[in-house]
Each structure stands twice: as C-alpha cells, then as structure tokens.
N, C-alpha and C positions, 0 to 999 in steps of 0.2 A: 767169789769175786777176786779173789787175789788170788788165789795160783793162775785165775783168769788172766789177770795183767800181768804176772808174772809170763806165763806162756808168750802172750804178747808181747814182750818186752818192754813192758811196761813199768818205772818208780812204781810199786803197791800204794807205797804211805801219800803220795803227790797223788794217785790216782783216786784211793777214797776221800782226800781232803778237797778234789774236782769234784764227784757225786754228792758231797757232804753242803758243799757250798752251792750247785746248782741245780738237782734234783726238786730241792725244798722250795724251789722258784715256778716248776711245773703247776699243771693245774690238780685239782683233787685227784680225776680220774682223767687221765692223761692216755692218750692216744698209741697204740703201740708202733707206731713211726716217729713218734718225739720222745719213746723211750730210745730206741733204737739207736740214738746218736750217743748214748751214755754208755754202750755196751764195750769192753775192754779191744775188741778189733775194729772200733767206728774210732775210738778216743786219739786226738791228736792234744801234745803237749803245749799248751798254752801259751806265749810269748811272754815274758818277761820284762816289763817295765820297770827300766832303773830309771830314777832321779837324782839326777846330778845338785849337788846342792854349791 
C-alpha cells in the first residue's frame, strides 16, 4: 500500500491515516466497488478545515 501511494504520488503517512479512519466505517463485508474508492489511484487529498478562532 505504500510504495502504492507513493507511486501515486501520494503523502504514505496522510494516506494510511485516510484508510485507517475510513475503512473501519465500511460494512463487514463490503462490496468491491466501495472498496475501490480507497485504492491509492481513486484517493483524492481531503480538504482541510481550518478554524479561525
């Protein structure tokens, strides 16, 4: 998985702490078209919400 996102160009450590937090949301046995959006060339970098305090 990580030379995976690496190849990709992909952050590694940003990219398993994405699978690590959303995978574990899927169902038991999960379909292999909603694995397919976790794979290292579907993965888009997540937007960033800052809070202005």
């Amino acid at each position: 998985m990580i030379q995976s996102a690496k190849a990709n160009g992909i952050d590694e450590r940003e990219y398993i702490e994405f699978l690590l937090e959303h995978i574990s949301q899927l169902p038991t046995f999960a379909k292999d078209s909603e694995l397919e959006a976790y794979l290292p060339w579907n993965y888009t970098v997540p937007s960033k919400i800052s809070v202005e305090a």
